[in-house]
C-alpha positions in Angstrom: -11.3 23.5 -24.5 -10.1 25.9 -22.0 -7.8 24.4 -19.4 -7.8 24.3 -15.7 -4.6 24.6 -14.3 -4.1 22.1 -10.8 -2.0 22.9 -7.7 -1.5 19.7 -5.6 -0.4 20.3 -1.9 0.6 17.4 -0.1 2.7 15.1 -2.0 2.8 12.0 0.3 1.8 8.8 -0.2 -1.4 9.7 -2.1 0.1 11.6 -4.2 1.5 9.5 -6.8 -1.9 8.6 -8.5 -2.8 12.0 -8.4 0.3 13.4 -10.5 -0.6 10.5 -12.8 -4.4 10.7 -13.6 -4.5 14.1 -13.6 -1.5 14.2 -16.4 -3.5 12.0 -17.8 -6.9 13.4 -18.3 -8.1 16.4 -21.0 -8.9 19.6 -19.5 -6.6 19.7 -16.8 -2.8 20.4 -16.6 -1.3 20.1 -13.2 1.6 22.9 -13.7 2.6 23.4 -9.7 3.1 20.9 -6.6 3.6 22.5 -2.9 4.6 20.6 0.5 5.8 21.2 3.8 9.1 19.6 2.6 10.1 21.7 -0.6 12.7 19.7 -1.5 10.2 16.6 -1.5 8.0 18.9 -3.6 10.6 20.0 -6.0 12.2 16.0 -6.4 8.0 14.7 -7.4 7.6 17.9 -9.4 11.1 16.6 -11.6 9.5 13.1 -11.1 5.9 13.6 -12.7 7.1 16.1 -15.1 5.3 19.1 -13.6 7.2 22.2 -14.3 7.5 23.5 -10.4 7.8 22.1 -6.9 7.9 25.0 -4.4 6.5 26.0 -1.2 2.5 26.4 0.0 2.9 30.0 0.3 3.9 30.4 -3.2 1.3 27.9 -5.1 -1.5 29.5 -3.2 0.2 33.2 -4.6 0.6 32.3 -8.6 -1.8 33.0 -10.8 -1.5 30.6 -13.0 -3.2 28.1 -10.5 -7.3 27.6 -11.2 -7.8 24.8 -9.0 -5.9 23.6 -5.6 -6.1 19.5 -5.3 -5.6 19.2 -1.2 -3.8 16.3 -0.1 -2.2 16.8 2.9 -2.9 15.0 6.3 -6.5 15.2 7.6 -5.6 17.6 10.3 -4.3 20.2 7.8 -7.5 19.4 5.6 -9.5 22.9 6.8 -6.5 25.0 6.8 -5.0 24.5 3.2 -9.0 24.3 2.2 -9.8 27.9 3.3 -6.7 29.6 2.2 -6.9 28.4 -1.1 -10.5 29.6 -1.3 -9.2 32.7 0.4 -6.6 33.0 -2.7 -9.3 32.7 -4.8 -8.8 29.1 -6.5 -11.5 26.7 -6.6 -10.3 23.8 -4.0 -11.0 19.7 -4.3 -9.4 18.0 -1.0 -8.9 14.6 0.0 -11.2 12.8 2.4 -12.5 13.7 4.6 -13.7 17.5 3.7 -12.3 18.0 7.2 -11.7 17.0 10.7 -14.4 18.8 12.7 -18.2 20.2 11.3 -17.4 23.2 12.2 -14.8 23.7 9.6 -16.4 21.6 7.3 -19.4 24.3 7.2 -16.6 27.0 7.0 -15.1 25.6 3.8 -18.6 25.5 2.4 -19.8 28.8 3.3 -17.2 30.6 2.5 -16.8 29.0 -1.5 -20.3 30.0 -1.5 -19.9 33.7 -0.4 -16.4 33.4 -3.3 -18.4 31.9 -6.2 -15.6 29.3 -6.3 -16.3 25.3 -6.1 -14.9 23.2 -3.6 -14.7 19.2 -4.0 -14.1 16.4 -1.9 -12.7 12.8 -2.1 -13.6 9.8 -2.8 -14.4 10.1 -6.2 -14.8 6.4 -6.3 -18.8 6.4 -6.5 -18.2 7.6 -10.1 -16.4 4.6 -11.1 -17.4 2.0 -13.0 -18.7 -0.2 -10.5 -21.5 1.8 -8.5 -22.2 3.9 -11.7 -23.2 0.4 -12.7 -25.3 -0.4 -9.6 -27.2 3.5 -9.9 -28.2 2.3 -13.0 -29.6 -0.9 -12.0 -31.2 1.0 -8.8 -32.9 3.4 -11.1 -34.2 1.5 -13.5 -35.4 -0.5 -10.9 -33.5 -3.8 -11.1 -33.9 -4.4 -7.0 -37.4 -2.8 -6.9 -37.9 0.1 -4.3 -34.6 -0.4 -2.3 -35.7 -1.5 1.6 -32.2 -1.8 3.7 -28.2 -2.4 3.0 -25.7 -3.4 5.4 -22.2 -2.0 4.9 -19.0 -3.6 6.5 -15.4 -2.1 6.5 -13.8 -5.1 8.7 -9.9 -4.6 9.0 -6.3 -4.6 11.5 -5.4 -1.2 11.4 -2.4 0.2 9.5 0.4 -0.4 11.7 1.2 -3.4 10.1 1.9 -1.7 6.5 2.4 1.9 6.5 5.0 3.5 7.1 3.8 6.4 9.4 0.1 5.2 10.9 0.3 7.3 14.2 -2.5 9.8 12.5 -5.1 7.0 12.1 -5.2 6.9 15.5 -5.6 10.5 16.1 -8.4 13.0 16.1 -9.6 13.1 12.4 -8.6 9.1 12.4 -9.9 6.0 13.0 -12.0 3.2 10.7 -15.1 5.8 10.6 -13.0 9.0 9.2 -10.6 6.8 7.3 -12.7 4.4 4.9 -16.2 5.7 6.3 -16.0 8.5 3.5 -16.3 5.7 0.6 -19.1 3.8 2.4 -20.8 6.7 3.2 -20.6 8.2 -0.1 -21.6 4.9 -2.0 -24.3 4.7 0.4 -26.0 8.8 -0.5 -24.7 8.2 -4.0 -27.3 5.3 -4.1 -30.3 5.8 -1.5 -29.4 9.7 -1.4 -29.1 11.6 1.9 -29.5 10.1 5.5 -32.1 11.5 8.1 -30.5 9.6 11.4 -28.0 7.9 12.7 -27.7 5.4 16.3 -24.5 4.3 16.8 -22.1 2.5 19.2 -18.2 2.7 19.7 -15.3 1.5 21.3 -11.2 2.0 21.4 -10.2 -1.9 21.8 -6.7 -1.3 22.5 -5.7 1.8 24.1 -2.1 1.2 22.7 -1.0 -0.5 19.6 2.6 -0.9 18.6 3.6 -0.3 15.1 5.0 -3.3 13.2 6.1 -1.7 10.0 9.3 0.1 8.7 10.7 2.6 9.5 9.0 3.0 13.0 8.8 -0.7 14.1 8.7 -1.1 17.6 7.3 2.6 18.2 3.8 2.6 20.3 0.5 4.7 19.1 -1.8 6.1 21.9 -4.8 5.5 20.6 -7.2 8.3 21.0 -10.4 7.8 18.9 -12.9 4.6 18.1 -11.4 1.9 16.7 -15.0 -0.2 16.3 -17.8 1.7 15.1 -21.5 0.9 14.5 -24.7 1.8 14.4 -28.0 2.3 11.8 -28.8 5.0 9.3 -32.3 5.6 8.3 -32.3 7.6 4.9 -34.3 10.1 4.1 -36.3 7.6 1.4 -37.1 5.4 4.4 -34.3 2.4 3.6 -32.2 1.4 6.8 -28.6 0.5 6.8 -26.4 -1.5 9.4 -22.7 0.0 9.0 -19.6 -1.5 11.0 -16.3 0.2 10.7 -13.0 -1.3 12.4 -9.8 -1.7 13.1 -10.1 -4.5 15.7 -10.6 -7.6 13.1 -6.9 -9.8 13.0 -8.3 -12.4 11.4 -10.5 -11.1 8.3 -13.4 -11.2 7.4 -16.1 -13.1 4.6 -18.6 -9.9 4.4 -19.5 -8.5 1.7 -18.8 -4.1 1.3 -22.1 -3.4 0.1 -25.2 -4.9 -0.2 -28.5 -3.3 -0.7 -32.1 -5.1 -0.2 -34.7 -4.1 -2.6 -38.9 -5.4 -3.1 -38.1 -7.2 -6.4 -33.7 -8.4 -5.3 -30.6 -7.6 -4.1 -27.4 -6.0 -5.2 -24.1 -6.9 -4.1 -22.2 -3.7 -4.6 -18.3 -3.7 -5.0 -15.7 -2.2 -2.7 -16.3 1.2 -2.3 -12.9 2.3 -1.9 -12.1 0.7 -5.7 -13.7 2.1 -9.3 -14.3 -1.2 -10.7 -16.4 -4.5 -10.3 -17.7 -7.0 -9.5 -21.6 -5.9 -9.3 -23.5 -9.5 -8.5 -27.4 -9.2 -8.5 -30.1 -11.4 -7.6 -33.4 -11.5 -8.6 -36.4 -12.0 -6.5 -37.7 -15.9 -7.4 -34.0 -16.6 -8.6 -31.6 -18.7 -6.8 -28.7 -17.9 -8.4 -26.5 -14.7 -8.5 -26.3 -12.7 -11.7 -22.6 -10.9 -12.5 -23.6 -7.6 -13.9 -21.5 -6.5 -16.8 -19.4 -3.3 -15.7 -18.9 -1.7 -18.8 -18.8 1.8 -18.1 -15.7 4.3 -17.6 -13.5 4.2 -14.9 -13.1 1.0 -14.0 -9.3 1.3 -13.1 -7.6 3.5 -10.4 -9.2 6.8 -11.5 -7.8 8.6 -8.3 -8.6 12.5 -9.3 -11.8 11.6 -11.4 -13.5 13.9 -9.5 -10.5 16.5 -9.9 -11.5 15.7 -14.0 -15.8 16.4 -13.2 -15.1 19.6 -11.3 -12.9 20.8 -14.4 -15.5 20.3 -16.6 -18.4 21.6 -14.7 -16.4 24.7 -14.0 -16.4 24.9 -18.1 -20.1 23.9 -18.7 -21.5 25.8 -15.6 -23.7 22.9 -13.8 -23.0 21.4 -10.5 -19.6 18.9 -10.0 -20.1 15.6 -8.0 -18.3 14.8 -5.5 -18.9 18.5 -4.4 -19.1 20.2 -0.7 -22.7 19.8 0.1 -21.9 15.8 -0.6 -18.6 15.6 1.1 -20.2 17.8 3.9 -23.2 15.4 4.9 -20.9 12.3 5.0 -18.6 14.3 7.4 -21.5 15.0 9.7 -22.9 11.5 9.5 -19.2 10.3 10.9 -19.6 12.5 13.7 -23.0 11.3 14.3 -22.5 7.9 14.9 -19.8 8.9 17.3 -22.0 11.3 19.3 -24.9 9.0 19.6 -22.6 6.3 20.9 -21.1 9.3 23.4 -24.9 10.7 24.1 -27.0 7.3 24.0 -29.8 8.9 22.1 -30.1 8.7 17.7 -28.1 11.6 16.3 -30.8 13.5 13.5 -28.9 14.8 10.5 -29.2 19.2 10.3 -27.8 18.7 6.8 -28.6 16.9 3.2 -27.7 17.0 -0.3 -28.8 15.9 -3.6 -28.1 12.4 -4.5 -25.2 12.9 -7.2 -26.1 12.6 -10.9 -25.1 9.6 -12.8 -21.8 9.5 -14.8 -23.0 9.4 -18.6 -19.9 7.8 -20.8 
């Protein structure tokens, strides 16, 4: 088995899981780490056992990198993206592909005109869990699937991390920060979306941050912090899908569920890889809990890292690819510019439903 070599820029929070999947997995050795900070590079290089930490310019210069894993900040997302693919090395960045379409198309267009791949977090629809609810949709456990609501209901980050201000910037907020999983659970099981009518708001146009080291420190906020709206897919099914940051006290929702002629399925968070899938038959009046017995059912961070390595080697398309990541990042914009316009946004872009994960 021939080995593709990894190059992770960005070794910040995110980064931990990274270093250790991708250690983990056969096929890929991660031999180089880059960030801003080279000393912070160097000390997780010595940390995860990789054999270099050392500066951007440099990673994106050694030959001995195949594949670039991209996880620095959102903002930096297009940048990093293009000069990779510019350097020649096939490129897999953390969500979202990037911060506006118009670089989103760039980083697509131009790994097309290089004949290199380009990948995009999350990965998370090839876990365990919603590999287990494809199965169910296609062999037609719910029937033809109707409708699905979706429901991301949270605080914000200020509470927790450690450095929130860019959740609050442009590239930030509940649709760009957790709207990627739902999004991408959403295509991976009712395939792409046709139209989008949504509504917005920024609640508090100031939040003050209540974790260390910055406690005390105000955010200007600067994008939605509630976000709404309906998505007709291309297959006819409509979904209701709230994003926020504006719920203090919690919520019961479910993540997922999807509304079918013959039942329902409950579908697991999409931001995990594992369970629980609940389904319930048409006539039944009880819930059914699905077996998830199917790989990946842990933190498998970098899973889609692992697909693109081995698709590069067996020539067929990866997963969580650019024509994937590309379509969720233009259905995030969409609800926002319905909600700015007052009219339903109609997608200009689509992509093949992904294909299921065979063990």
């Amino acid at each position: 088995m021939t080995t593709i070599r990894v190059g992770i820029i960005g070794t910040g929070n995110i980064s931990g899981i990274y270093f250790k999947n991708l250690q983990a997995f056969e096929g890929v050795e991660v031999v180089a780490c880059a960030d801003l900070d080279v000393e912070r590079a160097k000390a997780k290089a010595a940390e995860h056992g990789v054999a270099r930490g050392c500066s951007v310019d440099e990673l994106l210069a050694s030959p001995d990198v195949d594949l670039v894993v991209n996880l620095t900040i959102p903002a930096a997302h297009a940048e990093v993206c293009i000069r990779a693919l510019e350097a020649g090395k096939h490129v897999y960045v953390e969500k979202p592909l990037a911060v506006s379409r118009e670089d989103g198309r760039r980083i697509v267009e131009l790994a097309a005109a290089k004949g290199l791949r380009a990948g995009a977090a999350p990965d998370t629809f090839l876990g365990a869990g919603i590999q287990t609810c494809k199965r169910l949709i296609d062999e037609g456990a719910i029937g033809e699937p109707l409708s699905a609501v979706a429901f991301m209901m949270s605080r914000g980050h200020e509470h927790w991390h450690p450095a929130p201000e860019f959740y609050y910037q442009a590239g930030g907020g509940p649709m760009f920060d957790m709207g990627p999983y739902y999004l991408t659970a959403l295509v991976a099981l009712l395939g792409p979306i046709a139209e989008i009518s949504g509504m917005t708001r920024i609640t508090h146009k100031e939040r003050t941050i209540l974790s260390e080291p910055k406690r005390g420190q105000t955010i200007q906020v600067e994008v939605p912090t509630h976000v709404t709206g309906t998505l007709r897919f291309a297959s006819g099914a409509i979904a209701t899908m709230i994003t926020s940051f504006d719920i203090p006290a919690g919520s019961s929702l479910r993540n997922i569920e999807i509304y079918g002629t013959k039942g329902t399925l409950a579908v697991p968070d999409p931001n995990t890889f594992g369970g629980p899938v609940r389904l319930r038959r048409f006539g039944e009046t009880e819930w059914e809990d699905v077996p998830v017995a199917l790989p990946y059912d842990g933190n498998s961070r970098g899973v889609g890292v692992l697909d693109m390595a081995n698709a590069i080697r067996e020539g067929r398309p990866h997963r969580a690819n650019d024509a994937l990541a590309f379509h969720v990042l233009e259905a995030m914009h969409g609800f926002h510019d319905s909600s700015d316009q007052g009219a339903v946004y109609r997608m200009s872009s689509s992509c093949a439903s992904p294909a299921p994960l065979h063990p």
